[in-house]
Legacy VTK file of the C-alpha trace (Angstrom):
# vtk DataFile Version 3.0
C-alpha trace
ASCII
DATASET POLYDATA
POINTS 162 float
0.000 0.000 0.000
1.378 3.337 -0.856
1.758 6.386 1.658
-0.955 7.992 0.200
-3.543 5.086 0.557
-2.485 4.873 4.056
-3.621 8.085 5.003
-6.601 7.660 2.708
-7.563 4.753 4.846
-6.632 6.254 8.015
-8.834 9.605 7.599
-11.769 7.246 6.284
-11.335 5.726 9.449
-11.135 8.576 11.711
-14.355 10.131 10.317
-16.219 6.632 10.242
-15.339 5.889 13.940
-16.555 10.023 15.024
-19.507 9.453 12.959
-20.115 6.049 15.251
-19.908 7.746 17.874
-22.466 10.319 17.694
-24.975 7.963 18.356
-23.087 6.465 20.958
-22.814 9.171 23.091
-26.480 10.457 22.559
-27.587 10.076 25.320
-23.772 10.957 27.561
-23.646 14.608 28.934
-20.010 16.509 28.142
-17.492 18.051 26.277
-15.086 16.785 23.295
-11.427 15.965 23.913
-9.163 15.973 20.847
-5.925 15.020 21.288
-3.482 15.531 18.780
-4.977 18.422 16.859
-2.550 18.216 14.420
-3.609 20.396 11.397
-7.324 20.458 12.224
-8.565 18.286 10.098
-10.827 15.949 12.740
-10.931 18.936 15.061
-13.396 20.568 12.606
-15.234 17.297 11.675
-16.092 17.018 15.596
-17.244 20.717 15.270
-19.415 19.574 12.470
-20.951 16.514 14.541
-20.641 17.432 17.717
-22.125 21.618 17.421
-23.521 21.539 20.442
-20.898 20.379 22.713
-17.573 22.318 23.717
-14.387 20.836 22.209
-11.411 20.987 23.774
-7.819 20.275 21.625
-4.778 19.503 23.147
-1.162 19.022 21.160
2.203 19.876 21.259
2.154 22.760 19.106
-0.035 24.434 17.158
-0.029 23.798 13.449
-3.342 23.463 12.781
-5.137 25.953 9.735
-5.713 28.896 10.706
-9.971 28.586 10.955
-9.541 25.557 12.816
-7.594 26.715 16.297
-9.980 26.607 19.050
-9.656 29.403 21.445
-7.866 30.030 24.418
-9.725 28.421 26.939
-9.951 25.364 24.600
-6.877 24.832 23.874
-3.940 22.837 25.402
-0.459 23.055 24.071
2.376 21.489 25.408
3.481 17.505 26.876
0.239 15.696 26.805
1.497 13.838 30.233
1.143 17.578 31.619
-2.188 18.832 29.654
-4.093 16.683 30.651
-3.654 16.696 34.409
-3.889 20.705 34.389
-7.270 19.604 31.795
-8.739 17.665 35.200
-8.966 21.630 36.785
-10.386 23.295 33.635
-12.698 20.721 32.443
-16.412 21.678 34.110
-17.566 18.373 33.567
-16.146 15.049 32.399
-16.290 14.510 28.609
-17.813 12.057 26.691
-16.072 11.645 23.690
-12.129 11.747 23.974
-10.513 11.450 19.790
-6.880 10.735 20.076
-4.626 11.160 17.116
-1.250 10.264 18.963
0.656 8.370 16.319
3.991 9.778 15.149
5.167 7.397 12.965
7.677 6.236 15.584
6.461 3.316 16.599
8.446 3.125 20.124
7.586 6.544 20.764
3.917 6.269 20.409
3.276 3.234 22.170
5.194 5.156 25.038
2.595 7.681 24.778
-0.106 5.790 24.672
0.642 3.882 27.472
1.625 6.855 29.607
-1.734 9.225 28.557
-4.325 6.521 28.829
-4.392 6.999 32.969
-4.257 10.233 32.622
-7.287 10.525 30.256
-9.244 8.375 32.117
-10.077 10.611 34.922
-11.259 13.434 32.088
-14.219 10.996 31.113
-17.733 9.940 32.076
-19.507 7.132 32.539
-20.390 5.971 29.193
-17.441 7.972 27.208
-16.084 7.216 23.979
-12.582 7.180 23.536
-11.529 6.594 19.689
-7.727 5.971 19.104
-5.086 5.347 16.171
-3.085 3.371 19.106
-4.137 0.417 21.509
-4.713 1.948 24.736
-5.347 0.379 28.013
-8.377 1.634 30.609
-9.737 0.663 33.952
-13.295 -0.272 34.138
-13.984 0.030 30.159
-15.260 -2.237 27.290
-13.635 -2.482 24.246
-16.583 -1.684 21.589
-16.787 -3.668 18.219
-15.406 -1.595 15.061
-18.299 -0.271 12.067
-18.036 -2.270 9.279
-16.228 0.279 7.432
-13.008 -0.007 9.769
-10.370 -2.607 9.388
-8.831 -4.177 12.044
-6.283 -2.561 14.257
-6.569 0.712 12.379
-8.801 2.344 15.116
-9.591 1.442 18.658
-12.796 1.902 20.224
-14.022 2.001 24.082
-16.687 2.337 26.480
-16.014 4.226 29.825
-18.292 2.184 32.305
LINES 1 163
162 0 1 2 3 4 5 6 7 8 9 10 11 12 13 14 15 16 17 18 19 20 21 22 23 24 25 26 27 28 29 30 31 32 33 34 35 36 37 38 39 40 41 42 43 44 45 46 47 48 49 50 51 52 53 54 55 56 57 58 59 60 61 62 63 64 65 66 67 68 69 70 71 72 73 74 75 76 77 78 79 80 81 82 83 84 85 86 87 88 89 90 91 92 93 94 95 96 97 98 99 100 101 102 103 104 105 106 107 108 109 110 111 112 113 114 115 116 117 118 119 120 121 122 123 124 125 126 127 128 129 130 131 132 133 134 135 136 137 138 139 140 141 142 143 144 145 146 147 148 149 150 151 152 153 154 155 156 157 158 159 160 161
């Protein structure tokens, strides 16, 4: 597969699994967490399905367009091992859909990510949160939700906050 189908297939993914999850969190009160803004691509796809709620991006640095940069207040730049414990006092309530776009291309690197941000996220989200991921993740007291259709196999991760 060349470069280009890859990210072909992973941004088909990405919008399949946000579309999921609009249903699935119907009935779940709370905000949007992206992490990894990146350049804004999903950030303004959950602005498109999500209106209603308040998003809130995190990432290292922005780079995203210029029309999709939240503002101040919901935005988070720097370590995501430090974001998101300074999100716990910021956040009014937990959210219910977390996105996280964490890949780098190094693999070693993101699975040390992954594995270091999936405590810390944890505490950010209600009972019966989403959390979609390009990485495995590990969570206390969740269910690992079957993929749409439309998804292959290890391209996405999906979970259930319980």
């Amino acid at each position: 597969m060349t470069r280009l189908d890859s990210v072909i297939r992973r941004l088909q993914a990405q919008r399949d699994a946000i579309d999921y999850a609009v249903a699935l969190i119907d009935k779940t009160a709370g905000p949007v967490l992206e992490l990894g803004l990146g350049n804004g691509r999903t950030y303004d796809h959950l602005r498109y399905r999500f209106p209603r709620r308040e998003i809130y991006a995190f990432d290292r640095q922005v780079a995203a367009h210029p029309d999709c940069i939240p503002a101040q207040p919901y935005l988070f730049l720097g370590d995501l091992t430090e974001t998101l414990v300074q999100a716990k006092s910021r956040l009014r309530v937990p959210a219910a859909l977390a996105h996280c776009d964490v890949g780098s291309g190094d693999e070693a690197a993101t699975r040390a990510v992954s594995i270091a941000i999936a405590p810390l996220l944890r505490p950010l989200l209600a009972p019966g949160a989403i959390v979609i991921s390009d990485q495995p993740m590990t969570f206390k007291n969740a269910e690992t939700l079957s993929l749409p259709e439309t998804i292959p196999a290890a391209r996405i991760f999906l979970w259930r906050m319980l």
